[in-house]
Backbone as a ProteinNet text record, in pm:
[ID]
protein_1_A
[PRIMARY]
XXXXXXXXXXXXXXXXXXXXXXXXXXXXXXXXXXXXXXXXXXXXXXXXXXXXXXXXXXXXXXXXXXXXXXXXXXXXXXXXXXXXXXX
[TERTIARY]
-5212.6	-5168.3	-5022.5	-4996.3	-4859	-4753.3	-4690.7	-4568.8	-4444.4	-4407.4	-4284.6	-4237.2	-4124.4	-4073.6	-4052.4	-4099.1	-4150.3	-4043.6	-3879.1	-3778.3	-3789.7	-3850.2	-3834	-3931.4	-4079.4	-4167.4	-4127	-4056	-3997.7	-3915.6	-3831.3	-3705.7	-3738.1	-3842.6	-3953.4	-4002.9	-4065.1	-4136.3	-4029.6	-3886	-3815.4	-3708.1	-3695.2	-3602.6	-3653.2	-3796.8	-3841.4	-3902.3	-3834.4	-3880.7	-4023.2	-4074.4	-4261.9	-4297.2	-4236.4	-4314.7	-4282.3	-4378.3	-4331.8	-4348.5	-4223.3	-4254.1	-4331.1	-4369.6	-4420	-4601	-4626.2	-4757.8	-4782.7	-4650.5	-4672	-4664	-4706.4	-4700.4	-4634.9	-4573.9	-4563.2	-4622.3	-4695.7	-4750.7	-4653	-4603.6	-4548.8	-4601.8	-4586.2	-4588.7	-4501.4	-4531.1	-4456.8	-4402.3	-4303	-4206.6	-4267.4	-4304.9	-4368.2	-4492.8	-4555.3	-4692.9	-4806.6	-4827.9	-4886.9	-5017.7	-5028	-5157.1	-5144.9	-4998.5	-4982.1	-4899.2	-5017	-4901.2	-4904.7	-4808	-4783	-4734.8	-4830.4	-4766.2	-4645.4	-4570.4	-4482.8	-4451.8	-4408.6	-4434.6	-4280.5	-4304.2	-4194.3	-4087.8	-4088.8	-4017	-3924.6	-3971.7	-3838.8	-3738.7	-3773	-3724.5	-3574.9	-3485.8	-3392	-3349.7	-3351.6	-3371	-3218.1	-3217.8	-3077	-3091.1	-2977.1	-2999	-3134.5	-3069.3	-3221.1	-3281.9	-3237.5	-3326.7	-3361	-3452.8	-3462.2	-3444.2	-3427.8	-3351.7	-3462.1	-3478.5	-3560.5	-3468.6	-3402.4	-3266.2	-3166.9	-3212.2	-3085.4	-3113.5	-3265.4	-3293.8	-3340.6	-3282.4	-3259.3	-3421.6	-3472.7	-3588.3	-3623.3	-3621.3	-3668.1	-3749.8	-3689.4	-3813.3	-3963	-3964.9	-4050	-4144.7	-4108	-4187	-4296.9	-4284.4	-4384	-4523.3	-4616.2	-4738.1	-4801.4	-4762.8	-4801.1	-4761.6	-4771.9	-4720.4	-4864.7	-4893.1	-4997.3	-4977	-5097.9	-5062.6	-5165.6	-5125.3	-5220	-5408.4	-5434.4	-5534.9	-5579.8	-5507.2	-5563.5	-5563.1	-5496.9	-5470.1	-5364.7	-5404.6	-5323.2	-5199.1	-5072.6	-5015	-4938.3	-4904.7	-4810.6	-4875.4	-4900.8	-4947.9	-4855.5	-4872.3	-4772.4	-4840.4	-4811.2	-4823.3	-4937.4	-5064.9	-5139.6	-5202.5	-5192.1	-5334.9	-5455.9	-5560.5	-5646.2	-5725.8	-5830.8	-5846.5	-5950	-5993.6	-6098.5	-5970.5	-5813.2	-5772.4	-5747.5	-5766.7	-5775.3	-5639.1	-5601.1	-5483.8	-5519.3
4534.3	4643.3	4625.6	4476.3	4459.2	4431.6	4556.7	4528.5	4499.6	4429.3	4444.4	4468.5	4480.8	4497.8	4673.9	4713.8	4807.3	4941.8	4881.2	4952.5	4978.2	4907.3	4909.8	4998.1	5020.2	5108.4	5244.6	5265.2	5400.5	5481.9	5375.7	5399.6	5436.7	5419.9	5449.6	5584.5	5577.7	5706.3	5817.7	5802.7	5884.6	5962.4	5814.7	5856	5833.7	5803.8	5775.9	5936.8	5979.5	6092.9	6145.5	6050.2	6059	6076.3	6045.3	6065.7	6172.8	6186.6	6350.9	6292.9	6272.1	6246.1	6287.5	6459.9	6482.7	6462.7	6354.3	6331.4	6201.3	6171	6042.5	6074.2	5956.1	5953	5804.3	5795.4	5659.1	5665.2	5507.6	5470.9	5402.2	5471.1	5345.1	5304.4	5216.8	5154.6	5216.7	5290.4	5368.8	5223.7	5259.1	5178.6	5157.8	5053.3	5055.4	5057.7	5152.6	5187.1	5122.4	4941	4911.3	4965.6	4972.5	5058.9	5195.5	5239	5408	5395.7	5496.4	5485.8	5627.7	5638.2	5789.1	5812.3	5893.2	5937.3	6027.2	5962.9	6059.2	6075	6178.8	6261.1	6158.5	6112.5	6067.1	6181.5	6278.4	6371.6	6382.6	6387.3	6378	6221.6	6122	6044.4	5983.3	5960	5908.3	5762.2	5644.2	5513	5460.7	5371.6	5266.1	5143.9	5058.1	4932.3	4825.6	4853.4	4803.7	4903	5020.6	5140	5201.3	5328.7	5453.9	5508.5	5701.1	5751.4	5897.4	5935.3	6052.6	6140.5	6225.3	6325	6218.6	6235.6	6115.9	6023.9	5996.6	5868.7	5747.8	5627.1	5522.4	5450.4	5394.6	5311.8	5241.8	5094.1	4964.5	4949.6	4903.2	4922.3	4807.7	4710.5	4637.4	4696.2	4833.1	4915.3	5040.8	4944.8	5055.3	4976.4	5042.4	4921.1	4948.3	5062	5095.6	5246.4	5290.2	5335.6	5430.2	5541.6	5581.4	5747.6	5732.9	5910.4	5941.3	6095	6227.4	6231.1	6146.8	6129.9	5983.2	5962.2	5850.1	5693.7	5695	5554.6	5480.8	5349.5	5270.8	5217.1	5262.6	5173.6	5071.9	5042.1	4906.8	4923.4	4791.1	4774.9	4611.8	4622.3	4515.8	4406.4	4305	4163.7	4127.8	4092.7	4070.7	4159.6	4324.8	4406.9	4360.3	4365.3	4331.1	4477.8	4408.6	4573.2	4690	4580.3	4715.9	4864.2	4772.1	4903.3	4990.6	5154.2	5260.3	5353.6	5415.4	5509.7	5657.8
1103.8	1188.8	1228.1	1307	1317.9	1169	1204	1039.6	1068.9	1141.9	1208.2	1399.8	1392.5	1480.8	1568.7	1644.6	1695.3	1617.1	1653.5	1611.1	1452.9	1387.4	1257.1	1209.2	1264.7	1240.8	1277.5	1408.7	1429.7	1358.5	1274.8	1247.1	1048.3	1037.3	900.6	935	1018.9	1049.7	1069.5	1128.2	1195.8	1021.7	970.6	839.2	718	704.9	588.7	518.8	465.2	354.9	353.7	311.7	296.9	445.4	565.2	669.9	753.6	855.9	924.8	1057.5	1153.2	1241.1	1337.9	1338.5	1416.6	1403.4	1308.5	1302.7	1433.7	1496.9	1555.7	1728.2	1802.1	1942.3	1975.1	2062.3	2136.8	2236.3	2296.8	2477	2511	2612.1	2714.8	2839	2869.5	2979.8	3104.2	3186.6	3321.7	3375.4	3435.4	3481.2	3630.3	3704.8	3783.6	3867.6	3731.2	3742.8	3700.8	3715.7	3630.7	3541.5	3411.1	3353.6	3384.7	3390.1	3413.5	3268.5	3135.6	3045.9	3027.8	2932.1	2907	2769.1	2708.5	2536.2	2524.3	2440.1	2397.9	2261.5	2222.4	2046.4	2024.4	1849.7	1797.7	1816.8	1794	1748.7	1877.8	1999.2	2113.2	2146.6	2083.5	2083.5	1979.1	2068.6	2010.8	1958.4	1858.4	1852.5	1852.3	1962.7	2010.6	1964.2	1975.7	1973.2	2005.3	2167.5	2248.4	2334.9	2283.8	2413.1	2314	2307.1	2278.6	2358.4	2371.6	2453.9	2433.9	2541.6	2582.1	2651.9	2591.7	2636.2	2701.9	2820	2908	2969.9	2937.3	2981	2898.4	2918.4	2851.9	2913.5	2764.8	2794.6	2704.5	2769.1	2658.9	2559.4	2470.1	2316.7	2364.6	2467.3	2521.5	2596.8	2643	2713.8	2606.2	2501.7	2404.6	2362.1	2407.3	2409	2248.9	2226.9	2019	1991.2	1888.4	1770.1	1748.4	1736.1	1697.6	1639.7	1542.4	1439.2	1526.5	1519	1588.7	1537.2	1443.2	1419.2	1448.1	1558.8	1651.5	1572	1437.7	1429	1440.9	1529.2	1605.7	1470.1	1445	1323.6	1357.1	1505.3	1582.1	1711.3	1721.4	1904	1888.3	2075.3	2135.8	2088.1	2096.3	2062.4	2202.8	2190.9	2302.6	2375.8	2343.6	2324.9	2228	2311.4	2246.4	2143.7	2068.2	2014.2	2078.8	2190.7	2276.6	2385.5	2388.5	2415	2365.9	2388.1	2344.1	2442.6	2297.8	2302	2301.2
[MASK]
+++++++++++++++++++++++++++++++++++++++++++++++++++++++++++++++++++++++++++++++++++++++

């Protein structure tokens, strides 16, 4: 499941030909909220160095708990989710 580095799976999905980003979602982790996450569609996301960028707001690539297609399979989760969590 893990192929890499979170940036590197996005950055496939975002410019890789064969893929359509808008088949994808990201979870993050709410800032604050522990266990408050929130999906967001590849397709509004912008990829930085060490941020991605949601219009004008800057947010850590550490704050992405996985990687998941609209037909619900998990293709990157964080390092130390186990597999009973559900996206």
């Amino acid at each position: 499941m893990r192929k890499g580095f979170v940036k590197e799976v996005l950055s496939k999905i975002k410019y890789d030909p064969r893929e359509n980003e808008e088949d994808y979602y990201i979870v993050i982790e709410h800032r604050g909220a522990y266990g408050n996450v929130k999906k967001i569609p590849v397709k509004l996301i912008e990829l930085g160095h060490g941020y991605f960028f949601i219009e004008d707001t800057q947010i850590p690539y550490h704050r992405i708990l996985a990687v998941v297609r609209k037909d619900g399979k998990v293709v990157w989760k964080k390092r130390g989710l186990g597999d009973e969590v559900k996206f």
